[in-house]
Backbone bond lengths (Angstrom), bond angles and torsions (degrees), N, CA, C in turn:
res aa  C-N    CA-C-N  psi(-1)  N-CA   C-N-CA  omega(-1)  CA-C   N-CA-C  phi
1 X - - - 1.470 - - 1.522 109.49 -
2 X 1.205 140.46 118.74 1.273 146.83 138.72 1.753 110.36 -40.15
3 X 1.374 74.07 127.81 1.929 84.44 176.67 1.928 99.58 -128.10
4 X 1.566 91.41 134.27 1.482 116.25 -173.55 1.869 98.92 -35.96
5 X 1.414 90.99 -66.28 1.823 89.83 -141.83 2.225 77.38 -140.65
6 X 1.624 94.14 170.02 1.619 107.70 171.39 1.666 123.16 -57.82
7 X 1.321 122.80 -8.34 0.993 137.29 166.27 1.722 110.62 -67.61
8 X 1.085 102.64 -42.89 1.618 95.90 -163.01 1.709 101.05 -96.58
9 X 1.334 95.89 -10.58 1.907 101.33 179.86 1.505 94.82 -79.31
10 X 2.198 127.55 -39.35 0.805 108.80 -179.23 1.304 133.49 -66.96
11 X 1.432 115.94 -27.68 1.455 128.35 -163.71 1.785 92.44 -87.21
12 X 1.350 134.36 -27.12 1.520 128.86 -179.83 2.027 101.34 -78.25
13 X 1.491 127.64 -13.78 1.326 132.52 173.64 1.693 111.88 -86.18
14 X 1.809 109.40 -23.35 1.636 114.16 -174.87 1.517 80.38 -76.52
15 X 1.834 116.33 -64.79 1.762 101.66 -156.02 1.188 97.16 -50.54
16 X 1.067 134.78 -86.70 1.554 125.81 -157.76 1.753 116.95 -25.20
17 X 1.194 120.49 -45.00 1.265 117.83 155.88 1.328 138.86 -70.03
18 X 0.885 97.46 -0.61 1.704 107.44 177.61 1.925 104.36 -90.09
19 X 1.597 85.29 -55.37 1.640 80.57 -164.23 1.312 109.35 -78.14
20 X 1.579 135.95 0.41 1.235 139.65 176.37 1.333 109.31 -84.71
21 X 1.503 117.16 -34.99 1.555 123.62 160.64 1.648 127.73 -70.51
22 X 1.179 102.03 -4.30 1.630 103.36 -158.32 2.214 79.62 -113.23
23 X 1.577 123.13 -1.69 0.853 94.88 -140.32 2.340 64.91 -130.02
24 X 0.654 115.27 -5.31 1.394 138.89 -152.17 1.549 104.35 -124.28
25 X 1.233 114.57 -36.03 1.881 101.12 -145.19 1.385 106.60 -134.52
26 X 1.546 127.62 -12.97 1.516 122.88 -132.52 1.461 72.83 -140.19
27 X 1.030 120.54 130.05 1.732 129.86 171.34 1.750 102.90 -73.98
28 X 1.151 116.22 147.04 1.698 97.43 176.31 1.870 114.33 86.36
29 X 1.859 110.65 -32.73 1.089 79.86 -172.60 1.496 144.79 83.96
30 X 1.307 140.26 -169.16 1.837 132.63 -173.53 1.312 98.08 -52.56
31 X 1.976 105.79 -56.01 1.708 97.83 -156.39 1.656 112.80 -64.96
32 X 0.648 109.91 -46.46 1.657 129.51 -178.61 1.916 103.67 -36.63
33 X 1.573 100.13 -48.83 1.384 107.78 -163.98 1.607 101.06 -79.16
34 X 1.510 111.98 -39.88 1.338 134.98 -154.19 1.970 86.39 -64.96
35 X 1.529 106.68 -72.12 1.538 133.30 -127.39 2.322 82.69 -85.91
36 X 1.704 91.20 -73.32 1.210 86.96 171.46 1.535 150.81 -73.59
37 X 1.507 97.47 -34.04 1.557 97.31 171.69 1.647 119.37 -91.13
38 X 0.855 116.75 -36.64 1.788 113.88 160.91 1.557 127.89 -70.73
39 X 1.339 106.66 -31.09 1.265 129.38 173.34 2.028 94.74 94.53
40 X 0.527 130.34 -10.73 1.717 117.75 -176.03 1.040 123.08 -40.86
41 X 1.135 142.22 160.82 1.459 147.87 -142.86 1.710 96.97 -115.89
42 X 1.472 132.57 -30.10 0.987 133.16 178.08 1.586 133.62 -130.65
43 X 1.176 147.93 165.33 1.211 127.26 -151.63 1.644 116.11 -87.98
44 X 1.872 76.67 -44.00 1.305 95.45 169.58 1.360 135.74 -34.73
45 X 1.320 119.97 -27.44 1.464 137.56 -168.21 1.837 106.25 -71.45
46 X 0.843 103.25 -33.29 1.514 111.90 162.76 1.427 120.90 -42.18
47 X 1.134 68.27 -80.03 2.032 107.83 170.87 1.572 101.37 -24.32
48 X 1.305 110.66 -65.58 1.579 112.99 -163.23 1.541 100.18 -90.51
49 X 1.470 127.38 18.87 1.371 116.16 149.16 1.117 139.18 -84.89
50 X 1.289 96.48 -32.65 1.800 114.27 158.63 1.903 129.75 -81.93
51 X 1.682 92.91 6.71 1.505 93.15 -154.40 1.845 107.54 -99.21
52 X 1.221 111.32 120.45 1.369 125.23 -162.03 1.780 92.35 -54.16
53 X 1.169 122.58 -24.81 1.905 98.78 161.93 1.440 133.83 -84.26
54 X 1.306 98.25 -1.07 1.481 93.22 164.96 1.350 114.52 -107.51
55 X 1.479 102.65 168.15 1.483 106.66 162.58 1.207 134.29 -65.51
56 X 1.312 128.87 74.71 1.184 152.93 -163.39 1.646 109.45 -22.43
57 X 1.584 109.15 120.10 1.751 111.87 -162.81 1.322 101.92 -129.99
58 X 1.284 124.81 22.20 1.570 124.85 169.79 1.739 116.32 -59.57
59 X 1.519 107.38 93.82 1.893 91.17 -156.65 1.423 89.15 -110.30
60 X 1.611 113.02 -167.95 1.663 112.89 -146.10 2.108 71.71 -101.04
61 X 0.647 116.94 -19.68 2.307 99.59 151.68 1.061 127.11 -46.11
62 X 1.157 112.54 -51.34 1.763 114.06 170.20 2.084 115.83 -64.97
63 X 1.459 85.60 -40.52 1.581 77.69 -170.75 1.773 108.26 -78.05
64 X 0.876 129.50 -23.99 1.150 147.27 170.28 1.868 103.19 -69.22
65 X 1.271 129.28 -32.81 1.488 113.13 164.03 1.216 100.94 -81.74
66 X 1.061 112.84 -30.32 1.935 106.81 -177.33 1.353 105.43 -48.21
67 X 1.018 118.20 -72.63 1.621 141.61 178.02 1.601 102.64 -30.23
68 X 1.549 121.51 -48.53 1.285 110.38 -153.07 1.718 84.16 -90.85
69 X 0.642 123.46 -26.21 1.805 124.54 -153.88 1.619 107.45 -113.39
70 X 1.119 95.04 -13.51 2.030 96.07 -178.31 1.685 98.63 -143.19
71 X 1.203 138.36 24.23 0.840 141.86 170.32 1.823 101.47 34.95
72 X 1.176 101.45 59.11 1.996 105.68 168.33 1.615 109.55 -113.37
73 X 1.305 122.64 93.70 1.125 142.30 158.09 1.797 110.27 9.88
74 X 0.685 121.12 138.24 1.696 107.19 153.69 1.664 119.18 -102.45
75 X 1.245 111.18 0.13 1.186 120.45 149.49 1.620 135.13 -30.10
76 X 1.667 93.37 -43.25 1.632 124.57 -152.42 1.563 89.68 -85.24
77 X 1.616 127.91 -33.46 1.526 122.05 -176.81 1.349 113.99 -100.26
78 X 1.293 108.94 30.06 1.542 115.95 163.22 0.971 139.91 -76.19
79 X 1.893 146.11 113.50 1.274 132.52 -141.91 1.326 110.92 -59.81
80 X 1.073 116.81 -19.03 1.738 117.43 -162.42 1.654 98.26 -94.58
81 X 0.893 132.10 -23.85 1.453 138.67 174.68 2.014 106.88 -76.89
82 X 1.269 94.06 102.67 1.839 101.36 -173.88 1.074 100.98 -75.25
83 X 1.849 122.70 170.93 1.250 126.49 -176.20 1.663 95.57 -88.18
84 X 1.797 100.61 97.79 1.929 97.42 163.99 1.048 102.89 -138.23
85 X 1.319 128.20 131.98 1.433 139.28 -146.96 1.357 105.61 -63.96
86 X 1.834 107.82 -47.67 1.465 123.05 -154.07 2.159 92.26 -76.09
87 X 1.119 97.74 -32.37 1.932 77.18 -168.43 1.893 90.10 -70.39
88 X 1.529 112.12 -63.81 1.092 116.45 -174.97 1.883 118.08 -5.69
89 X 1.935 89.72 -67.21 1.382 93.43 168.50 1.452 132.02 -75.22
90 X 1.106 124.00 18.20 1.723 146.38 -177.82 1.125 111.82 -107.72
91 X 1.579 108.86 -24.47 2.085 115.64 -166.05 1.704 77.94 -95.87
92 X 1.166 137.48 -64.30 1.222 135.65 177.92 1.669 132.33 -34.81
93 X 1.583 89.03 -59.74 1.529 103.34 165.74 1.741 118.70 -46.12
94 X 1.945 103.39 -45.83 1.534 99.83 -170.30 1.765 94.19 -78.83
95 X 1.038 129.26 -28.78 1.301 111.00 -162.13 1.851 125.63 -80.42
96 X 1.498 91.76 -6.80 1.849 113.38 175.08 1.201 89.85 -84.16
97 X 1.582 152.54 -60.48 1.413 163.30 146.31 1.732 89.86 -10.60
98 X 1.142 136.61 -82.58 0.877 157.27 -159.86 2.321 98.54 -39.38
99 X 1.480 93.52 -62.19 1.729 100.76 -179.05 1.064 103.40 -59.10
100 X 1.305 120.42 -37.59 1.946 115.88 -159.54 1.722 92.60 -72.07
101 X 1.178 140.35 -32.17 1.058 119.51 -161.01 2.057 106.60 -103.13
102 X 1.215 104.76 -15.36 1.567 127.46 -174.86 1.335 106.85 -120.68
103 X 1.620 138.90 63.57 1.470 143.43 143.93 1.116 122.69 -19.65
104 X 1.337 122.12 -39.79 1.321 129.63 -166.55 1.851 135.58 -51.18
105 X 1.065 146.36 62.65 0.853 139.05 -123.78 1.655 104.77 -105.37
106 X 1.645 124.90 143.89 1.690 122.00 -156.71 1.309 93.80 -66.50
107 X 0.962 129.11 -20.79 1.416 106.78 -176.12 1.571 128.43 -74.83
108 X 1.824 96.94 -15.62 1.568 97.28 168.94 1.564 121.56 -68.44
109 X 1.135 105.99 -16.59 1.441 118.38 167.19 1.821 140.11 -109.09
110 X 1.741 78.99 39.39 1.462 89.68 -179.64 1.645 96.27 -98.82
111 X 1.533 96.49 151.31 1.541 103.16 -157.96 2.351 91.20 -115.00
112 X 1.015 94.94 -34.59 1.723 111.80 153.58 1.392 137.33 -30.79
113 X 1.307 85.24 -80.08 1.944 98.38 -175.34 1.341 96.58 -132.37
114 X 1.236 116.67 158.94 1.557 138.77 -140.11 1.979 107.92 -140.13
115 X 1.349 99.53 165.47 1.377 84.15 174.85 1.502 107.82 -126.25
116 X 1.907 107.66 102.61 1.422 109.18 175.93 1.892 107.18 -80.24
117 X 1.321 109.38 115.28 1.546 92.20 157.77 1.768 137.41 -67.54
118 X 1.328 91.81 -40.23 1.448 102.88 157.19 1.553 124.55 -27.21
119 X 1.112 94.78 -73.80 1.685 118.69 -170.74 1.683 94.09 -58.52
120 X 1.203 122.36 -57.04 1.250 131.98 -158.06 1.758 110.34 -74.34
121 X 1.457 129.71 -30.54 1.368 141.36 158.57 1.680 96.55 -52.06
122 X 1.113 125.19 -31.89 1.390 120.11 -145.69 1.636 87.35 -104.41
123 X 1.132 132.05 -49.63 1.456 143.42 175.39 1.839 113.12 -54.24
124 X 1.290 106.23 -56.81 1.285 103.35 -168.40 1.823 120.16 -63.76
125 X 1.419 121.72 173.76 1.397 117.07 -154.03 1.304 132.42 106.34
126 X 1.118 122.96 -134.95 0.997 131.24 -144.84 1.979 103.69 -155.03
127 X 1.506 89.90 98.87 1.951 94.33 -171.01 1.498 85.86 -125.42
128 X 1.860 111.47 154.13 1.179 129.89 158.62 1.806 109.58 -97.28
129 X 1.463 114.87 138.69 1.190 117.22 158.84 1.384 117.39 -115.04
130 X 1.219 96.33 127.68 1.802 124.59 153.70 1.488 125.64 -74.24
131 X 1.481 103.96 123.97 1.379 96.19 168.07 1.751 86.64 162.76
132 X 2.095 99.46 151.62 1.118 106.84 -164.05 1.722 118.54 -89.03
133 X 1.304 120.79 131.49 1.960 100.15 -168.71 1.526 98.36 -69.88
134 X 1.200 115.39 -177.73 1.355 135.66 156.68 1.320 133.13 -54.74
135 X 1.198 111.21 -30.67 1.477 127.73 153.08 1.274 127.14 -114.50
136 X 1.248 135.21 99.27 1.535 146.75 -135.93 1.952 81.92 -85.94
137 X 1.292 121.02 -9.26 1.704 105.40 -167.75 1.669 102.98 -91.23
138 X 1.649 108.28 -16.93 1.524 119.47 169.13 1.846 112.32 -37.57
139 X 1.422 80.53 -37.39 1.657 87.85 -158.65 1.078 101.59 -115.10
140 X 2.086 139.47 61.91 0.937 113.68 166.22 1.411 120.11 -70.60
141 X 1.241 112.50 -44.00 1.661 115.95 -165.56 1.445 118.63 -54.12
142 X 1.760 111.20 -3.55 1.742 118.81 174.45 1.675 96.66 -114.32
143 X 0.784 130.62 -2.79 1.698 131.38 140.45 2.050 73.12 115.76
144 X 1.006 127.72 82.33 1.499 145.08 157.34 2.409 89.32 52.17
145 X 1.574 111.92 46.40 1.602 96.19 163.29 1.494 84.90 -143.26
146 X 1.483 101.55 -177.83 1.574 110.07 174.33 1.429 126.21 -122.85
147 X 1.399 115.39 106.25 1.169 106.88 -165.84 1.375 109.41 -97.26
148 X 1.219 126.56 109.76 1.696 117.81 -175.14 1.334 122.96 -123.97
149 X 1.206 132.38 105.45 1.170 147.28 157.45 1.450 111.99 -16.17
150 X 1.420 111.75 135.51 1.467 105.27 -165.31 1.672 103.50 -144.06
151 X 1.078 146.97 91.27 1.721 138.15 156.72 1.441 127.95 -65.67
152 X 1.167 88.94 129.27 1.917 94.13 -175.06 1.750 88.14 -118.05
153 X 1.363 102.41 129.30 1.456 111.46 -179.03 1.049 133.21 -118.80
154 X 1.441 142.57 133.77 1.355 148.84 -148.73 1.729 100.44 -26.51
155 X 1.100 118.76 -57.74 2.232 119.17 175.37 1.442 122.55 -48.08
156 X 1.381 104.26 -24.32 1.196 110.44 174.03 1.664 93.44 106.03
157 X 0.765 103.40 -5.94 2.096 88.64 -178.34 1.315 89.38 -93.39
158 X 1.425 98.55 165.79 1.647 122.82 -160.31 1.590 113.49 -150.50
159 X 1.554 115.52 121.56 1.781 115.61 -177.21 1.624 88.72 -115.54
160 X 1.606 88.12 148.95 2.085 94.55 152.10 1.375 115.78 -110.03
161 X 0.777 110.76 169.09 1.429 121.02 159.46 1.649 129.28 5.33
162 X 1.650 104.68 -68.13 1.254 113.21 162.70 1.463 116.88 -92.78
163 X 1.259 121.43 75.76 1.432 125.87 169.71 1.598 107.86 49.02
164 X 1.351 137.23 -41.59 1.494 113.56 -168.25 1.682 121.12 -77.91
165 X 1.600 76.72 134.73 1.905 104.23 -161.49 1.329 113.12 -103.33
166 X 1.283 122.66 131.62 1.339 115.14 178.50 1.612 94.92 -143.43
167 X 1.828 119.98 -140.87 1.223 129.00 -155.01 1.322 105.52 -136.39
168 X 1.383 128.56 148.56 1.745 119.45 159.42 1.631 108.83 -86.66
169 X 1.302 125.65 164.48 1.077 110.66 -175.60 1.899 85.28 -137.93
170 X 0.488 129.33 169.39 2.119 129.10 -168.68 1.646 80.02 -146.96
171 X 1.337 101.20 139.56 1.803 107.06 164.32 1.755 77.91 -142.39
172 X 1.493 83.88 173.99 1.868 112.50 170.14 1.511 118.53 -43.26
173 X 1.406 119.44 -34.97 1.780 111.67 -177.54 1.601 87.13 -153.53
174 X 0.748 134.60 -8.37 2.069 125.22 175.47 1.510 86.44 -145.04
175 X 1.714 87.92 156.77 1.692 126.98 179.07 1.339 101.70 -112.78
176 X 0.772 92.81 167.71 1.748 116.22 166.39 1.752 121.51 -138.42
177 X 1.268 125.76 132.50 1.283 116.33 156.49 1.679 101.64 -128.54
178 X 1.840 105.04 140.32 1.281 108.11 -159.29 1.763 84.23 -140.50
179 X 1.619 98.30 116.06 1.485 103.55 165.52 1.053 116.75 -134.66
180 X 1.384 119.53 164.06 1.450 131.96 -157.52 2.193 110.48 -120.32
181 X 1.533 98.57 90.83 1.584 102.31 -167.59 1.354 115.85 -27.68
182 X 1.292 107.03 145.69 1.718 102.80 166.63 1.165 133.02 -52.54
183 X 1.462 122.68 -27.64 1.561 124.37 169.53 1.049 145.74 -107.73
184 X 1.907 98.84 15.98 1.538 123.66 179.55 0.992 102.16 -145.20
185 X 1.477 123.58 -161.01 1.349 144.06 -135.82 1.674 88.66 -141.76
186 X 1.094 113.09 -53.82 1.569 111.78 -173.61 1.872 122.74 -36.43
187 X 1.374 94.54 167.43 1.014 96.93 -173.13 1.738 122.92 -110.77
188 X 1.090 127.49 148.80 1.642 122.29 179.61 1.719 101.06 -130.92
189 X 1.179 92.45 133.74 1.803 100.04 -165.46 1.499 92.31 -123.33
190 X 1.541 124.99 127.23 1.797 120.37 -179.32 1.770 95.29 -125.08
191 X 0.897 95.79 124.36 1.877 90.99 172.95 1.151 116.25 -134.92
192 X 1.330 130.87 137.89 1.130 141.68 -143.65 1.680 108.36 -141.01
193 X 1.504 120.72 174.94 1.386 110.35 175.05 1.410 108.60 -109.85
194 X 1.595 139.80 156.52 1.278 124.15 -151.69 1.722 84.40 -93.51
195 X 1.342 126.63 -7.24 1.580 113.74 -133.44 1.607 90.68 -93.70
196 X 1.439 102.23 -33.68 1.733 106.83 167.29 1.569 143.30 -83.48
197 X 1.339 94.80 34.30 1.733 107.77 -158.75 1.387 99.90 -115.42
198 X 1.444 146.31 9.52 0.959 160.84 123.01 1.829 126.38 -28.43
199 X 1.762 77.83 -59.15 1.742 96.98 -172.87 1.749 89.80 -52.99
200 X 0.688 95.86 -46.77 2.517 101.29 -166.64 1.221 91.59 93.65
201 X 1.207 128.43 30.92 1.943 121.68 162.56 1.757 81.30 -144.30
202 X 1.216 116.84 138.10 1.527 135.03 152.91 1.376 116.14 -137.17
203 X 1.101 119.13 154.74 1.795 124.41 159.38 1.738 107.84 -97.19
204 X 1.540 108.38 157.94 0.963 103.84 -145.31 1.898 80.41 -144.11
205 X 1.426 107.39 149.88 1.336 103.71 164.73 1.760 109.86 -120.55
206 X 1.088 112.73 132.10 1.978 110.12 177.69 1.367 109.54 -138.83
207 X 1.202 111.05 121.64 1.574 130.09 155.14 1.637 119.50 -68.75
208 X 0.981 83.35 117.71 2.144 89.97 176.44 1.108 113.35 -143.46
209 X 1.868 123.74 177.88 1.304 105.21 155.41 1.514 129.42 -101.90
210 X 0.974 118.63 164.72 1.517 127.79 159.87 1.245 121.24 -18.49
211 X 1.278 123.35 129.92 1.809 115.04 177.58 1.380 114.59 -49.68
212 X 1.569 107.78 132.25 1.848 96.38 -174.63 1.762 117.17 70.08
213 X 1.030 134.96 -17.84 1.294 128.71 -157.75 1.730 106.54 -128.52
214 X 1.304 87.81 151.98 1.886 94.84 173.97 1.729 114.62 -81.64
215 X 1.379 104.81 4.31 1.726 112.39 -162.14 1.604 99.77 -92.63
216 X 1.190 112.77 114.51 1.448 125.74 169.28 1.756 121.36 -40.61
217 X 1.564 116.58 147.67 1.277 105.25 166.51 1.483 92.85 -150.98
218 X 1.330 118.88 159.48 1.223 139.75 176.74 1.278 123.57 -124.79
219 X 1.869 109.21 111.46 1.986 119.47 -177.11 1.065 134.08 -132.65
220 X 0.872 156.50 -156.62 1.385 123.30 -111.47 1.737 73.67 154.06
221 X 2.098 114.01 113.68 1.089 118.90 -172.92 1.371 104.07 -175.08
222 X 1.170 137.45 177.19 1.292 130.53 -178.83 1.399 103.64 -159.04
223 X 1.465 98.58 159.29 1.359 123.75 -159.39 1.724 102.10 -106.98
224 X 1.343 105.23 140.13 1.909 98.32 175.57 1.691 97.91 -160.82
225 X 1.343 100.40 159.17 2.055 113.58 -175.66 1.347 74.44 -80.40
226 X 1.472 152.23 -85.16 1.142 137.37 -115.43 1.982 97.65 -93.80
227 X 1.125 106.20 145.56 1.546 123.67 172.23 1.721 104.18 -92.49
228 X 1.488 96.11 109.97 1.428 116.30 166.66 1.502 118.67 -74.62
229 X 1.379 121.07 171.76 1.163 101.01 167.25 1.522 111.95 -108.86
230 X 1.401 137.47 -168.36 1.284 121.25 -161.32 1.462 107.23 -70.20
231 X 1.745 123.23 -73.39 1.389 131.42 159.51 1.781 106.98 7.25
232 X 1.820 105.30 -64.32 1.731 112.32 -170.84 1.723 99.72 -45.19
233 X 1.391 85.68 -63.71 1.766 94.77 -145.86 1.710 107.58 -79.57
234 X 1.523 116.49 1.45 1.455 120.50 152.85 1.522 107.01 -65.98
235 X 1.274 105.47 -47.65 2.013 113.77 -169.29 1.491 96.68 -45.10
236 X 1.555 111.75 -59.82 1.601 131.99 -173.71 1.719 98.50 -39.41
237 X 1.522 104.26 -68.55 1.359 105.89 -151.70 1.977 105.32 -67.28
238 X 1.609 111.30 -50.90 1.203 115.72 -155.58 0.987 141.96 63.67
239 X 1.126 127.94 174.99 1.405 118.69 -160.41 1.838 135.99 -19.81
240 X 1.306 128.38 110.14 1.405 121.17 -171.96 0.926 108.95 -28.99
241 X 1.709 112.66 -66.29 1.753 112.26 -161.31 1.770 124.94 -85.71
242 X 1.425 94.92 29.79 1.339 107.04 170.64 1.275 111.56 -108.29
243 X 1.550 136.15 -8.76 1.446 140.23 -141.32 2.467 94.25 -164.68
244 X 1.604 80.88 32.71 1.779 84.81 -164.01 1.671 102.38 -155.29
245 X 1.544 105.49 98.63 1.813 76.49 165.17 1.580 99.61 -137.16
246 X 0.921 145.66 145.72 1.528 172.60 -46.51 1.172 109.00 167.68
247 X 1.374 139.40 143.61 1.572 129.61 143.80 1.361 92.30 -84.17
248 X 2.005 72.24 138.54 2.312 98.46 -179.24 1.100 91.73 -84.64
249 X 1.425 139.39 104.02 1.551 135.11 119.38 1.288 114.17 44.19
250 X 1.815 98.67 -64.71 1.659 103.01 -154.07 1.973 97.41 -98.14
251 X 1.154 121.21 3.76 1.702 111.77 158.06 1.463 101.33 -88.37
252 X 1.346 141.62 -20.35 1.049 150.18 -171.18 1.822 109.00 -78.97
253 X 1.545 99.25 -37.28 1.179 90.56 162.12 1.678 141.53 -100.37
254 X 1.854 97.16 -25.54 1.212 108.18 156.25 1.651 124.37 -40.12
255 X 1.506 106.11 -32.25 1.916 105.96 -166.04 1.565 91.99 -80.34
256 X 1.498 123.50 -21.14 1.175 118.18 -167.53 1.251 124.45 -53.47
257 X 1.704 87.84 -63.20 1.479 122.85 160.67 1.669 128.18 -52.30
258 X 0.723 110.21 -30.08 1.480 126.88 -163.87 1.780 113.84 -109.75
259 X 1.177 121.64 -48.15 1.257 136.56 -150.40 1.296 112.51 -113.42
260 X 1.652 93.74 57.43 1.518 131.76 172.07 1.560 119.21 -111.59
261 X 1.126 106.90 108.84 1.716 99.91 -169.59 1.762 100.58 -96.13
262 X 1.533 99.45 127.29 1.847 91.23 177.27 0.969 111.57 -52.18
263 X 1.406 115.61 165.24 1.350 154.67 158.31 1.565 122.38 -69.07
């Protein structure tokens, strides 16, 4: 196969490493990686990360649960590192060598966020989120809101509904959960207050982007154990453009214009 440009040579050097590791390294295999370590609902989902018809979604989330949960280096998905079985299994080999002698893990030295158990017994499971998309036609089948199922799991990483997985982060009086969509790179940041996570209903604030678009929006949604139905959790939220605000176009273009510092 001819491949366009270094992009498509890189993403044909991840599959090959992926499925030689997933096939090599991971006890269990797809389901194991699929069901337990990503959390996905199906096996398949694996499958189509490595799979030369899709648009290839192997992102530095996956390799980074690999790492924490299968001890696979991130070393090993480095462009300069070719697909050869024997180093592959050598970068792996030194880096299990590597924990036994170095326990230490970054999070004991986070100076940020903290580790409440309390808070975190009370957090983990199984929460629904509310809140309206950007395009109310996204969501006909929830009558134009989004209701998405969300698991936060004993590690602290967290999937919704549609596969995108990210992390909880616990600080002193606000949380954070920050995940990275399934079909981009971008980022979604939800932060919440710790003091209302008790009730099992919180509001929640998250920055994302726009459906399709790189243009930021900021909402205003809440989190609850029990699944409302749409009608409920519209009553809850109210009005879109009270709980919705947008990047204006025209600061977007003003900075363009404007937000040039001389030379």
């Amino acid at each position: 196969m001819d491949y366009k440009n270094k992009q498509e040579l890189r993403n044909k050097l991840l599959r090959e490493k992926f499925k030689y590791i997933i096939n090599n390294h991971i006890n269990g295999g797809k389901r194991v990686l699929a069901i337990e370590t990503f959390g996905y609902e199906r096996e398949n989902q694996v499958a189509n990360l490595s799979s030369i018809n899709y648009k290839p979604t192997i992102k530095k989330i996956h390799m980074e649960s690999m790492e924490k949960h299968h001890q696979i280096p991130m070393s090993v998905w480095q462009d300069n590192v070719m697909f050869n079985k024997e180093e592959i299994d050598r970068l792996i080999h030194k880096y299990k060598e590597s924990l036994k002698i170095d326990a230490l893990h970054f999070e004991d030295e986070d100076i940020i966020f903290t580790k409440d158990n309390k808070l975190f017994n009370n957090l983990k499971g199984v929460w629904y989120a509310y809140i309206y998309p950007s395009n109310p036609s996204s969501a006909q089948e929830t009558e134009g809101i989004w209701i998405v199922e969300t698991t936060i799991y004993d590690d602290y990483s967290v999937v919704d509904y549609w596969g995108n997985a990210g992390y909880l982060k616990i600080g002193k009086n606000q949380s954070l959960i920050i995940k990275e969509p399934y079909e981009n790179n971008d980022l979604t940041v939800i932060r919440f207050s710790n003091r209302h996570v008790s009730f099992e209903h919180f509001r929640f604030t998250i920055v994302s982007n726009q459906n399709g678009t790189i243009d930021e929006m900021v909402n205003f949604g809440f989190y609850s154990r029990k699944k409302y139905s749409p009608q409920e959790a519209k009553e809850i939220l109210g009005d879109m453009e009270k709980v919705q605000l947008k990047l204006d176009s025209g600061f977007e273009k003003r900075l363009r214009e404007k937000g040039v510092v001389p030379s």
